[in-house]
C-alpha positions, 0 to 999 in steps of 0.5 A: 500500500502506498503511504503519502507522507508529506510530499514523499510516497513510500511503497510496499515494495513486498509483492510488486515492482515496477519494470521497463518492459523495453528494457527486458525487451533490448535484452531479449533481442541484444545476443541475436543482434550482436551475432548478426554484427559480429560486435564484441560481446565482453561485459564492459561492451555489453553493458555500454551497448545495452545502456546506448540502446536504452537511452535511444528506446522509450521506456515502457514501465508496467506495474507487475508481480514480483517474480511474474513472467513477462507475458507483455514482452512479446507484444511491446517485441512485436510493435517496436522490433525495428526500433530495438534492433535499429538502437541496438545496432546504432549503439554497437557501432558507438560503442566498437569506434569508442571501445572501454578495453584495448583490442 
């Protein structure tokens, strides 16, 4: 149950979360797309990727069940496919023309 406490609102964080539906979604389609790109996969390259990727998409923040499936991502997937793939492609050449690590 929320709480107003003044101008702060303070959630029960115990049964559900709020999550950016985009996000497991750039996620679902990031290892696919790289292959295709044959863009460096380490950790460091990754997380740049996926932050590039995110901040180009809009956020889509659902309210769900702590521990739920996601059953809405395919059809967030379906209507933005192109978007994810086109950002995460944009920001895998960002991030190999400006890499974190040495080759």
């Amino acid at each position: 149950m929320a709480i107003a406490r003044g101008r702060r609102v303070v959630l029960n964080k115990d049964s559900l979360e709020i999550r950016n539906y985009m996000e497991v979604c750039v996620l679902d389609q990031l290892e696919t797309v790289l292959e295709s790109l044959n863009a460096c996969t380490c950790d460091n390259c990754l997380h740049d990727i996926l932050a590039i990727s995110l901040n180009r998409l809009p956020a889509k923040y659902v309210v769900t069940k702590k521990g739920e499936l996601y059953t809405k991502i395919n059809n967030i997937q379906a209507q933005f496919e192109v978007d994810i793939i086109a950002a995460i492609a944009q920001a895998s050449a960002i991030v190999s023309r400006n890499p974190r690590h040495d080759r």
